[in-house]
C-alpha positions in Angstrom: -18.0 -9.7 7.5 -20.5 -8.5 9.9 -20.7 -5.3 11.9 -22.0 -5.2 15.8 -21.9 -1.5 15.7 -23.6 1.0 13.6 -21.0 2.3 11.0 -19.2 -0.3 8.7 -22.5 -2.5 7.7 -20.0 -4.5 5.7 -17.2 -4.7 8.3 -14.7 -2.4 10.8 -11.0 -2.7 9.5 -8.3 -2.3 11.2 -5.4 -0.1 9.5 -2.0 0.4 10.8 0.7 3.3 9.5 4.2 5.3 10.1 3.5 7.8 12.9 3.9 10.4 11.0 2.3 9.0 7.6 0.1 11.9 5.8 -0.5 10.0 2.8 -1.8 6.2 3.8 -4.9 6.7 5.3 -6.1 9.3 2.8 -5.4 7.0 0.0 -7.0 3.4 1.3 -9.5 5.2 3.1 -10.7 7.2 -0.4 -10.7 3.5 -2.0 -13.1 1.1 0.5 -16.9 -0.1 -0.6 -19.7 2.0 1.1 -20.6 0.7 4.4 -17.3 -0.6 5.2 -15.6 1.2 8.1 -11.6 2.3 8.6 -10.0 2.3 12.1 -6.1 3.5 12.2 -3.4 2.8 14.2 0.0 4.6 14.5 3.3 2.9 14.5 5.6 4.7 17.3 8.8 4.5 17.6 11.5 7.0 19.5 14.2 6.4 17.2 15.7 9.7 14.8 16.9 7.0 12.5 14.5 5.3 10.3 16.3 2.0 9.6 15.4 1.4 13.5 11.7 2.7 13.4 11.5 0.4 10.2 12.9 -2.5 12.9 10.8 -1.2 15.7 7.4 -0.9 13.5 7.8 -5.1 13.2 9.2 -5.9 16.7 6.5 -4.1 18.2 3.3 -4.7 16.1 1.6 -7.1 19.2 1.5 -3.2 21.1 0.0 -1.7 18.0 -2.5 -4.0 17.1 -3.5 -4.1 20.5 -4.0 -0.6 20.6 -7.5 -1.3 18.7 -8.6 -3.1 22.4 -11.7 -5.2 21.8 -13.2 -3.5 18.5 -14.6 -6.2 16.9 -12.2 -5.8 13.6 -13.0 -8.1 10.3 -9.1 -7.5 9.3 -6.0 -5.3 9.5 -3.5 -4.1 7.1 0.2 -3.9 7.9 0.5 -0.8 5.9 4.6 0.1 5.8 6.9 -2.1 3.0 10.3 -1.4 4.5 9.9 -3.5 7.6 9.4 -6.4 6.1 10.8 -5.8 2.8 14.1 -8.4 5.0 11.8 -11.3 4.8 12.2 -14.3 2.6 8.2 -14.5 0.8 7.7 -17.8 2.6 8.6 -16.5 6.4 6.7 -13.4 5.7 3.7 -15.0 4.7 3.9 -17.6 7.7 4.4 -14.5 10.3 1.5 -13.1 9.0 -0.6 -16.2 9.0 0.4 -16.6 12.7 -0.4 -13.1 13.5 -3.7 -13.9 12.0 -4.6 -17.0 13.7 -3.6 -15.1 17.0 -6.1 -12.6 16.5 -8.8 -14.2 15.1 -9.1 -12.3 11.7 -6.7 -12.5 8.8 -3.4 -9.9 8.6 -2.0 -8.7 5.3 1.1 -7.0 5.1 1.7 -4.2 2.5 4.5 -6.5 0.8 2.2 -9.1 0.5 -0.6 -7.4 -0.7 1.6 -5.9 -3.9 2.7 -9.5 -4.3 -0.3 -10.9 -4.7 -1.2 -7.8 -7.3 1.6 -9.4 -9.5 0.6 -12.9 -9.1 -3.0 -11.5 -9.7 -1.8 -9.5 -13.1 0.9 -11.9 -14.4 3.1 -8.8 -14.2 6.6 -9.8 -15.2 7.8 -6.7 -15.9 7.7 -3.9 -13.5 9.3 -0.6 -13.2 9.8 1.1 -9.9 9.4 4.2 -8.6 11.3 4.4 -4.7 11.0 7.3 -2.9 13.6 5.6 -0.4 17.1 6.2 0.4 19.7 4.4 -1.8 19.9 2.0 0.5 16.4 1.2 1.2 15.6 1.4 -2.5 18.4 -1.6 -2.9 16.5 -3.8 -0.1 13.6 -2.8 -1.6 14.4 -4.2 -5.3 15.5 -7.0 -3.8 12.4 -8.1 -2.6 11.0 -7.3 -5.3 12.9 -9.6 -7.9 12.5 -12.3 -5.2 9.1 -12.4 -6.9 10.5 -13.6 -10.4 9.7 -10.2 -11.9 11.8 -8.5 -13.9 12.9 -4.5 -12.9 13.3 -2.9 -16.4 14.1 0.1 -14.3 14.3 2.0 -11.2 13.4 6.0 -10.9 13.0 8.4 -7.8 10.8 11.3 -7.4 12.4 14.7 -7.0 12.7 15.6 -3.0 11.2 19.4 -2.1 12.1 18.6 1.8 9.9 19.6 4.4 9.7 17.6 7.9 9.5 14.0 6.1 11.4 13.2 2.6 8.6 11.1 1.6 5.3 12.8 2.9 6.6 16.0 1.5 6.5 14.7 -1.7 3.9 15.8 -4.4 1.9 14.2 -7.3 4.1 15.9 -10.4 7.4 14.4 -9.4 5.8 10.7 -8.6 4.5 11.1 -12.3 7.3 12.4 -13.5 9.2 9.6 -12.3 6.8 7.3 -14.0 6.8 8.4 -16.9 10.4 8.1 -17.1 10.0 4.3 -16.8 7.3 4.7 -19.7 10.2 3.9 -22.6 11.0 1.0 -21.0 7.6 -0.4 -21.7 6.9 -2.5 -18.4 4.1 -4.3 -17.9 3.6 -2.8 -14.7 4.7 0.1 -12.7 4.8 0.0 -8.9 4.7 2.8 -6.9 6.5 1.8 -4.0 6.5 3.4 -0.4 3.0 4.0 1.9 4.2 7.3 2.5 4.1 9.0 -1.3 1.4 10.3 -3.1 0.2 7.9 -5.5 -3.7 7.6 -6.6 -3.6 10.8 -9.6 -0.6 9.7 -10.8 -2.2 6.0 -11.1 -5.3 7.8 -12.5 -2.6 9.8 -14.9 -0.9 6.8 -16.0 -3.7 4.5 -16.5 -5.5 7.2 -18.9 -2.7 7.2 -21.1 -2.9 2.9 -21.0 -0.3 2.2 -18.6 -1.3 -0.1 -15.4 0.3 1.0 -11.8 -0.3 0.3 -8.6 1.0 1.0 -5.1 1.0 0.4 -1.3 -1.6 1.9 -0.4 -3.9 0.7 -3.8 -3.1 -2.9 -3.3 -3.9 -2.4 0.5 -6.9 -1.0 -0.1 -7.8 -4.2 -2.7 -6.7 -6.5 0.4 -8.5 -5.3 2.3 -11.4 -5.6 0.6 -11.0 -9.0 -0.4 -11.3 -9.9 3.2 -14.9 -10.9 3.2 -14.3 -13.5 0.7 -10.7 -14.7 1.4 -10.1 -14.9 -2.3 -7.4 -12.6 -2.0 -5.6 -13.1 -5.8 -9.0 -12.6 -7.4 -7.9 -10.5 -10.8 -11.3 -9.0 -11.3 -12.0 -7.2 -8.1 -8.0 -6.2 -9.2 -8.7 -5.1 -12.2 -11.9 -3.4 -11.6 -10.0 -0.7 -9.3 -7.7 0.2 -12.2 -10.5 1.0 -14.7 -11.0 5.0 -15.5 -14.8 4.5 -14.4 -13.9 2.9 -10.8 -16.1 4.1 -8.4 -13.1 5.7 -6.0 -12.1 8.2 -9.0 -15.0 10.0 -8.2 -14.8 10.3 -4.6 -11.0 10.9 -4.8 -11.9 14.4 -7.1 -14.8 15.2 -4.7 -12.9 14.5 -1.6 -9.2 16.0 -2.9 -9.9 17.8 -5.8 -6.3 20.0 -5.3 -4.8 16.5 -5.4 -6.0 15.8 -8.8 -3.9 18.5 -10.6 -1.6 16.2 -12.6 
């Protein structure tokens, strides 16, 4: 990467999330090198319902991404699962490729970047935790075994309401969720949705020797990758999920409230 302006030495990135997201941003931001520089979008939709924002998010993504206008962006991230969690692996990743050779620097998708985390881990596996709907958390799954890893299990965090089901939620019940998959012994436990809380309880879970991820982590790792291309590279992977990884300590200094799990 290279940067024309003066923040982001190592690159501007593009990153695009749910209208009303509180929790994406926060998360992938907390996670990037020094020196590279974060630049969100919004996904807008009018729609009450989300099953059509989901829709609309996708259908509309030339209007979002051209919401960035000329800023000379090294990459973007696609940062919601549900609208493409309908694809077939194979027409995902070609939509995304096309997107990327339309804009002149590569696209990721959230789906594909927790893919790659598998294919990067050897997962085979996974439990879930869906802060979705029932039937959002079935398309979900779905996708998910499309993969060829197993889901041992499937648990939901405990809803306290508020203006958005998922942004409302809080670190305890995501863990708490977890750890209910923890019997199961997964080799992996994915925290699913860009809208819920997930870097403690990762941090939680990974000091008691059990790898997760999420959206927004694997983002994050994508999106790092970018300068190199080599975006299944297991190191750089597994060098986030170590207790001594540099965003740990910027996470506590930034969000120390967040940290109480």
């Amino acid at each position: 990467m290279k940067n024309e302006v003066e923040y982001g030495a190592q690159g501007i990135l593009g990153l695009l999330v749910p209208q009303a997201n509180t929790t994406a941003e926060p998360e992938v931001q907390i996670m990037l090198d020094p020196d590279l520089a974060l630049l969100t979008g919004r996904l807008m939709s009018p729609q009450p319902e989300m099953r059509e924002r989901l829709d609309d998010f996708l259908t509309n993504i030339d209007q979002f991404i051209e919401s960035f206008s000329n800023a000379p962006l090294a990459g973007l991230g696609f940062l919601i699962t549900g609208s493409t969690y309908h694809f077939e692996h194979s027409a995902e990743d070609a939509y995304f490729e096309q997107m990327s050779q339309r804009y002149g620097y590569p696209i990721v998708s959230a789906g594909q970047s927790i893919r790659r985390a598998f294919t990067a881990l050897g997962a085979k596996r996974v439990g879930l935790v869906s802060p979705y709907p029932q039937w959002l958390t079935e398309r979900s799954a779905a996708y998910w075994a499309r993969t060829g890893v197993e889901l041992v299990g499937i648990e939901s965090p405990q809803a306290v309401g508020g203006f958005h089901n998922i942004y409302t939620l809080r670190n305890d019940a995501v863990l708490a969720a977890a750890e209910r998959l923890l019997p199961l012994k997964p080799d992996l436990i994915l925290l699913a949705g860009a809208g819920m809380p997930t870097l403690a309880p990762i941090m939680a879970l990974a000091d008691r020797g059990c790898a997760a991820i999420s959206s927004n982590f694997c983002m994050a790792w994508q999106l790092m990758q970018m300068p190199s291309g080599d975006y299944l590279n297991r190191e750089s992977l597994v060098r986030l999920m170590q207790p001594e990884a540099p965003w740990r300590a910027a996470f506590r200094l930034r969000y120390p409230a967040a940290c109480n799990v």
